[in-house]
C-alpha positions in Angstrom: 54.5 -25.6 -0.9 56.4 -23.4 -2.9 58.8 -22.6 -0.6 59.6 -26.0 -0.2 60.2 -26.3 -3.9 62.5 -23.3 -3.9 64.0 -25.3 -1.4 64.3 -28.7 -3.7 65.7 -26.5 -6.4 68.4 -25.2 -4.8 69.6 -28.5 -3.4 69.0 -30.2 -6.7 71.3 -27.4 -8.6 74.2 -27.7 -5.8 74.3 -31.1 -5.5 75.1 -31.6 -9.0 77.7 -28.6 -9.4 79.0 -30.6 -6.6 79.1 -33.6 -7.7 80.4 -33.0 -11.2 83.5 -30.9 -9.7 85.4 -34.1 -9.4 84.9 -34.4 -13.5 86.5 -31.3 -13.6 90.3 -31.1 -14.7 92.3 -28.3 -12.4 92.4 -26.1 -15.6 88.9 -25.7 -16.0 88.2 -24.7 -12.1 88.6 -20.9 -12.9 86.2 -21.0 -15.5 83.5 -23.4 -14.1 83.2 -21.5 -10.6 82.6 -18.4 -12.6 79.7 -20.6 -14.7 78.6 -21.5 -11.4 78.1 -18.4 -10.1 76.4 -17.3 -13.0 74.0 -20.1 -12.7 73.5 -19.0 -9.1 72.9 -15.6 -10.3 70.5 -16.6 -13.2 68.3 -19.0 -10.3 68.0 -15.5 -7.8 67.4 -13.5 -10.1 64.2 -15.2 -11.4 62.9 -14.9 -7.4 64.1 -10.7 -7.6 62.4 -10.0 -10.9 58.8 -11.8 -11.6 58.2 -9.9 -14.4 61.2 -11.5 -16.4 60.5 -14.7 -14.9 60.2 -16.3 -18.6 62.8 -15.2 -20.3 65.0 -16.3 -17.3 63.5 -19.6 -17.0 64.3 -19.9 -21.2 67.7 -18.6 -20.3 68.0 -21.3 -17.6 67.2 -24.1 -19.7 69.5 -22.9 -22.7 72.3 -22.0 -20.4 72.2 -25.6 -18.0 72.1 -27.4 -21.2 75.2 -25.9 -22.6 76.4 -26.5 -19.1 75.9 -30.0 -19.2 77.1 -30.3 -22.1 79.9 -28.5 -21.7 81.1 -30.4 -18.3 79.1 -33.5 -18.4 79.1 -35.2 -15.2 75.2 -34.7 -13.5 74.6 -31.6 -14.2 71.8 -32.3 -16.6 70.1 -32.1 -13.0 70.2 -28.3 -13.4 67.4 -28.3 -16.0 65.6 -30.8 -13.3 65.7 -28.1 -11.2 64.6 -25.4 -14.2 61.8 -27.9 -14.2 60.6 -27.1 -10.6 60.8 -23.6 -11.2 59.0 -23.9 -14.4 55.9 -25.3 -12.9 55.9 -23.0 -9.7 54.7 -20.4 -12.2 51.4 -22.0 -12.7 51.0 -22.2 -16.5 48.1 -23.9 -18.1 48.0 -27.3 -19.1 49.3 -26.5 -23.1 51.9 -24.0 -21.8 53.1 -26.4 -19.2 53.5 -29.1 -22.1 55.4 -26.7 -24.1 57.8 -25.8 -21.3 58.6 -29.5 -20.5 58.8 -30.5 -24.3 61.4 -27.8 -24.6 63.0 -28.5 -21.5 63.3 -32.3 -22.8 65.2 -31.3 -25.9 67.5 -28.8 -23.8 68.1 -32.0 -21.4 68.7 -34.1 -24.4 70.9 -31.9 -26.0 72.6 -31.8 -22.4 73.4 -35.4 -22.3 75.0 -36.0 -25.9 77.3 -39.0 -25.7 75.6 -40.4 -22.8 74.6 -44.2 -22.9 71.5 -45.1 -24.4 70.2 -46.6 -20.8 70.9 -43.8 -19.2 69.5 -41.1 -21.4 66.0 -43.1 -21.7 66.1 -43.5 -18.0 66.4 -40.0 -17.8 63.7 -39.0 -20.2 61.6 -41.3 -18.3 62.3 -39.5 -15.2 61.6 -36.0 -16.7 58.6 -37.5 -17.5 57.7 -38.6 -14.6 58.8 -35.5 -12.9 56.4 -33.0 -15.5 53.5 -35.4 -14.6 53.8 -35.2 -10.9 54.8 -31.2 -10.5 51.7 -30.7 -13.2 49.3 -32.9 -10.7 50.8 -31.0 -7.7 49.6 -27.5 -9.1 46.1 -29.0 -10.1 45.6 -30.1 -6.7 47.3 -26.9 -5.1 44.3 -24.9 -7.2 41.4 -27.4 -6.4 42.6 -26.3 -3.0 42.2 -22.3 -3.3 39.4 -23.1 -4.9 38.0 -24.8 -2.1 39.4 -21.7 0.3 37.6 -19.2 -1.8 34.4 -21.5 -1.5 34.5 -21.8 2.1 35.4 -17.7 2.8 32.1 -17.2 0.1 30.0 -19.5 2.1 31.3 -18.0 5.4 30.0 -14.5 4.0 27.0 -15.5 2.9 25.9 -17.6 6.3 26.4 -14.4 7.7 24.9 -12.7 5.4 21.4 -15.0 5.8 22.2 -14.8 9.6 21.8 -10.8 9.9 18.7 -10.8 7.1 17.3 -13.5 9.8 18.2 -11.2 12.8 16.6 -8.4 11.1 13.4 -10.0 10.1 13.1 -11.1 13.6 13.3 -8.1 14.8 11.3 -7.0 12.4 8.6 -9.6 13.2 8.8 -8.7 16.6 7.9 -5.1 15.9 5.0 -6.4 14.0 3.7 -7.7 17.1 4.2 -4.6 19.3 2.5 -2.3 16.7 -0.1 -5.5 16.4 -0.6 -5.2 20.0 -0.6 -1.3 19.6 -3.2 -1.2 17.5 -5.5 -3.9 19.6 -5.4 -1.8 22.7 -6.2 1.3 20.8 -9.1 -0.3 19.5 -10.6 -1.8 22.4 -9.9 1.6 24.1 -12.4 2.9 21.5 -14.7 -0.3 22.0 -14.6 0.9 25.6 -15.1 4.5 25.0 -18.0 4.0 22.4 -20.0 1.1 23.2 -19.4 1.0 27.2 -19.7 5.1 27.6 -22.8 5.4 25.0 -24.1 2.2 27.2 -23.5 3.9 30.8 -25.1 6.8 29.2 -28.4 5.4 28.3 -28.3 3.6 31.4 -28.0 6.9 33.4 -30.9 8.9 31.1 -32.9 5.4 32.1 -32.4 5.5 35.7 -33.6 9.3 35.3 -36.5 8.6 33.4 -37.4 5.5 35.7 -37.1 7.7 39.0 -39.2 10.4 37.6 -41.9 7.8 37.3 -41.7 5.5 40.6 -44.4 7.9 41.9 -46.5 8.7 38.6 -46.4 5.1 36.9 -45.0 2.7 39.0 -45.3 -0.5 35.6 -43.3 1.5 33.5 -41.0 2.4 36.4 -40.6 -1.3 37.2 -40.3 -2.1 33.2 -37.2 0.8 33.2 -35.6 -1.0 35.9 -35.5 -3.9 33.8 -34.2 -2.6 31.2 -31.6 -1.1 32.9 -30.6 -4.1 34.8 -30.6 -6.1 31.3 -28.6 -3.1 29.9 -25.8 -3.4 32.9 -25.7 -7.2 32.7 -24.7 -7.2 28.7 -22.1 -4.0 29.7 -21.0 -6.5 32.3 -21.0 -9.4 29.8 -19.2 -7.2 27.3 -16.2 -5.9 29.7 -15.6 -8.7 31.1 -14.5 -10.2 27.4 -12.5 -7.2 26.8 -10.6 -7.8 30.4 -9.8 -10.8 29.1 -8.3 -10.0 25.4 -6.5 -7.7 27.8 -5.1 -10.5 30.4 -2.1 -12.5 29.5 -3.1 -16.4 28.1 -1.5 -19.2 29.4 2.0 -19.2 27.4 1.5 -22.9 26.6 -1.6 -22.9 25.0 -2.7 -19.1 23.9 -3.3 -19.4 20.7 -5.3 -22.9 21.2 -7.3 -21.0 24.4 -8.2 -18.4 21.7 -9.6 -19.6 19.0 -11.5 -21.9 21.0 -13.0 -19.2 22.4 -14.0 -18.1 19.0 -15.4 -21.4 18.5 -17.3 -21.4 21.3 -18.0 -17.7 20.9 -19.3 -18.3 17.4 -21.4 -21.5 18.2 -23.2 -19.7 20.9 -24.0 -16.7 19.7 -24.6 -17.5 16.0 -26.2 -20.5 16.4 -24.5 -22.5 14.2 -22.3 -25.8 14.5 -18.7 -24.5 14.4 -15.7 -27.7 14.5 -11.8 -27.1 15.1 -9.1 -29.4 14.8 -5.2 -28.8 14.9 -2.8 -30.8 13.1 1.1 -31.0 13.4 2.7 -30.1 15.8 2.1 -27.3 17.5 4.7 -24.1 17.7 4.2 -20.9 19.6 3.8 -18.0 17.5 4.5 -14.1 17.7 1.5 -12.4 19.3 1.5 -10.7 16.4 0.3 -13.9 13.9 -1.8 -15.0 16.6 -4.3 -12.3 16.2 -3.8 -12.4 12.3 -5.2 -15.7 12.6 -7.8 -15.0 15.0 -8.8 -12.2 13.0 -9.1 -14.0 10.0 -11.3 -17.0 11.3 -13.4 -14.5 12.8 -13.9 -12.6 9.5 -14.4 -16.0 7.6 -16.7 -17.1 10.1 -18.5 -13.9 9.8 -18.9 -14.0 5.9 -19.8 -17.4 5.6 -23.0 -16.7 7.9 -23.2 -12.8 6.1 -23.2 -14.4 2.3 -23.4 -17.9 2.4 -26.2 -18.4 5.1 -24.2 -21.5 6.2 -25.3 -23.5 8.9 -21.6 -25.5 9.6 -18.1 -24.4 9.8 -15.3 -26.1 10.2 -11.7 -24.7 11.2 -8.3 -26.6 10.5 -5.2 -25.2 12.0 -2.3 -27.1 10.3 1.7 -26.5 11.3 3.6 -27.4 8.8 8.0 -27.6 8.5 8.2 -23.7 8.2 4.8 -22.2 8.2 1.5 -22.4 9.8 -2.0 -22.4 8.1 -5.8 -21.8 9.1 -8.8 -23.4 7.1 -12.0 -22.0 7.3 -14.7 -24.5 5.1 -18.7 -24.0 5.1 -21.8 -25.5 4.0 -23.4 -22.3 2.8 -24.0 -21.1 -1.1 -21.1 -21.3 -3.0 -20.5 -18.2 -5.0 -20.9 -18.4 -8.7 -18.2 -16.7 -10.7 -15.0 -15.1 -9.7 -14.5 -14.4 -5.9 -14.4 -10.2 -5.2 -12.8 -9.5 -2.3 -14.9 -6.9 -0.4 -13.7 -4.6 2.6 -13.3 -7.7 5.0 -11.6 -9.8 2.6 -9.1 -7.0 1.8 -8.1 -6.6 5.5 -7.9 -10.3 5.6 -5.1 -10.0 2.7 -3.7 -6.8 4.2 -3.0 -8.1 8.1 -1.0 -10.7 6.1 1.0 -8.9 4.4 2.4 -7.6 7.2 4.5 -10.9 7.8 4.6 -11.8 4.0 1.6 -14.6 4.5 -0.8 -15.9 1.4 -4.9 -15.9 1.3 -6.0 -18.6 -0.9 -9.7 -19.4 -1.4 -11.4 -22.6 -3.5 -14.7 -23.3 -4.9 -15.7 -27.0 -4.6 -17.9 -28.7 -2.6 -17.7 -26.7 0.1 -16.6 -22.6 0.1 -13.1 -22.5 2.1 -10.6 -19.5 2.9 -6.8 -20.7 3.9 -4.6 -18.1 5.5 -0.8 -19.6 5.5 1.7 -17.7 7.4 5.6 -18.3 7.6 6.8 -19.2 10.7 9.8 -17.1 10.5 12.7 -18.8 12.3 10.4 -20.2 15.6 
C-alpha cells in the first residue's frame, strides 16, 4: 500500500512539472529545471531521512505553493502529492486535520488568480482526497489490528494445546501410578490375608491328622473347617484374579461397578439400584477406580452410620465431566457433615485429577463425586 502511494506521488509531481513546462517562457527554463530538481530533492529526501519527515513535509507544502504560484499552470498538483505523503505518516485524526487545513491554504494560496469554478472544484477535490487517504489509513490499521489478533490467538491456541498435551500426559501418569498402587495393594491383600489363610489351614491339617486316630469327630469337624477355609481363599483369589484381568474395553467401567452392585447386594444384604445416564465415554483407568472406590466407600458408610437398607447409584456423563451419586435411606446426620478417614481419601483420590466431593442433606443422605473428563 504504501509503496504504491510513493508510487502515485511521484507520478502525480512529474506529471504536473510536465505539463506546466509548456506555460513556461524559454527564459525561465534555467531557473524552473533547477526548482524542479529541488522539488525532486525535497520529495527523496523525506524517504532518506524519517526523522525530518515533518519539517520536510511543511517545507513541501510552503515550497509547491510558492511554486504554483510562481508558474501557475497545474502544479498546484504538487501539494496533491504533499497530501499523499502527509497521510502515509499515519497521524491521528486532529493532526491529520491540521495537515490538510494547512495544506488547503498553501493550495489556495497556490492558485491565486485562478477562476472561481476552478478553485472550488479543486478544494472540493482536496477534500475529497483528505477524506479518502484518512479512511485508507483507518482501514489499513483495523487491518494490523486484526494481524496482531490473529498471531495472539495463534499463540495462545498453542499455548492451550501444550497445557492440554501436558495434562494428558499428566492424567495418564495418574493412571499408571493409580494402577501402581492397586497391584501393590492387592500384592499385600495376597501376602496378608491369603498367606495368614494358607497358614491356619496348614496348623489345621496338622492338628486334624494328629487326631484321625485319637478323636476321629473333631478330626472330621477340622476337615471341615479346612475345606470351608480353602473354599473362601478360593472365593477370595479368584476376585483378585479378576481386578487383575483386563475388562472388556467397551464396557469396563459399566462391568465394574456392577460388580460392586451385585457384590454389595449379596453380601450386605441390602437392595443396591444403578442407573447410567448420558452418554457414555471411556475413562482413564485411573478415574475408573476413583469412581469405584468412591461408591464402595459410600456404600460402606451408608450401611457403617446410617444403617440403611437401600442404595441407589447414578452415574451421569455430562458435556465435559462425569459424576457418581450415591443416595440412601439410612439416618440422616444431624448437624454439619465431618469427614472421617474414609471420606478424606474419598476427597484426596480426587484431587489427583482436580474432581469435586459434594454431599446434601435432604430426604435422603447422598455423596456426588464429579470428575473432569479431561479432553476424552
Amino acid at each position: 500500500m504504501k509503496k504504491l502511494l510513493y508510487r502515485i506521488r511521484i507520478m502525480l509531481a512529474g506529471a504536473s512539472i510536465v505539463i506546466s513546462v509548456a506555460d513556461i517562457e524559454a527564459d525561465d527554463y534555467a531557473s524552473y529545471t533547477a526548482l524542479v530538481l529541488l522539488a525532486l530533492l525535497i520529495i527523496r529526501a523525506g524517504t532518506l531521512l524519517p526523522r525530518l519527515t515533518r519539517l520536510l513535509l511543511l517545507i513541501e507544502l510552503i515550497s509547491f505553493a510558492w511554486f504554483s504560484y510562481t508558474y501557475g499552470g497545474v502544479l498546484f498538483l504538487l501539494l496533491f502529492s504533499t497530501l499523499i505523503a502527509i497521510f502515509q505518516t499515519g497521524p491521528a485524526r486532529l493532526t491529520g486535520i491540521a495537515w490538510s487545513a494547512f495544506g488547503l491554504g498553501m493550495l489556495i494560496t497556490g492558485m491565486h488568480g485562478s477562476g472561481h469554478v476552478t478553485l472550488v472544484a479543486v478544494i472540493v477535490l482536496w477534500a475529497s482526497t483528505a477524506a479518502i487517504l484518512y479512511a485508507a489509513n483507518e482501514l489499513n490499521d483495523k487491518r494490523h489490528r486484526m494481524e496482531d489478533l490473529y498471531e495472539a490467538l495463534a499463540a495462545s491456541h498453542e499455548e492451550l494445546d501444550a497445557a492440554r498435551r501436558r495434562m494428558l500426559e499428566y492424567a495418564s501418569q495418574i493412571g499408571q501410578y493409580a494402577q501402581t498402587e492397586e497391584r501393590n495393594r492387592i500384592a499385600k491383600d495376597i501376602h496378608d490375608d491369603l498367606g495368614h489363610r494358607l497358614i491356619r489351614v496348614k496348623m489345621m491339617s496338622e492338628a486334624a491328622l494328629r487326631l484321625f486316630d485319637a478323636d476321629t469327630d473333631r478330626a472330621r469337624s477340622t476337615v471341615e473347617q479346612i475345606r470351608d477355609q480353602l473354599q473362601d481363599s478360593m472365593e477370595r483369589m479368584r476376585r483378585t484374579v479378576r481386578r487383575l484381568s483386563d475388562d472388556d474395553e467397551r464396557d469396563s467401567r459399566k462391568y465394574a461397578l456392577d460388580k460392586l452392585v451385585q457384590e454389595s447386594a449379596d453380601g450386605l444384604g441390602i437392595q443396591v439400584s444403578f442407573e447410567v445416564r448420558g452418554i457414555p465415554r471411556s475413562l482413564y483407568p485411573s478415574m475408573e477406580l476413583i469412581l469405584f472406590k468412591n461408591a464402595q466407600e459410600a456404600i460402606t458408610n451408608a450401611i457403617r452410620h446410617g444403617h440403611a437398607t437401600i442404595v441407589e447409584i447414578e452415574l451421569r456423563y455430562d458435556e465435559s465431566s462425569v459424576s457418581l451419586t450415591i443416595a440412601n435411606n439410612g439416618a440422616i446426620p444431624e448437624g454439619p457433615v465431618e469427614a472421617g478417614l474414609g471420606m478424606r481419601g474419598m476427597k484426596e483420590r480426587i484431587a489427583l485429577v482436580g474432581g469435586r466431593l459434594e454431599w446434601q442433606l435432604t430426604d435422603r443422605f447422598s455423596v456426588t463425586t464429579t470428575l473432569p473428563l479431561l479432553g476424552i
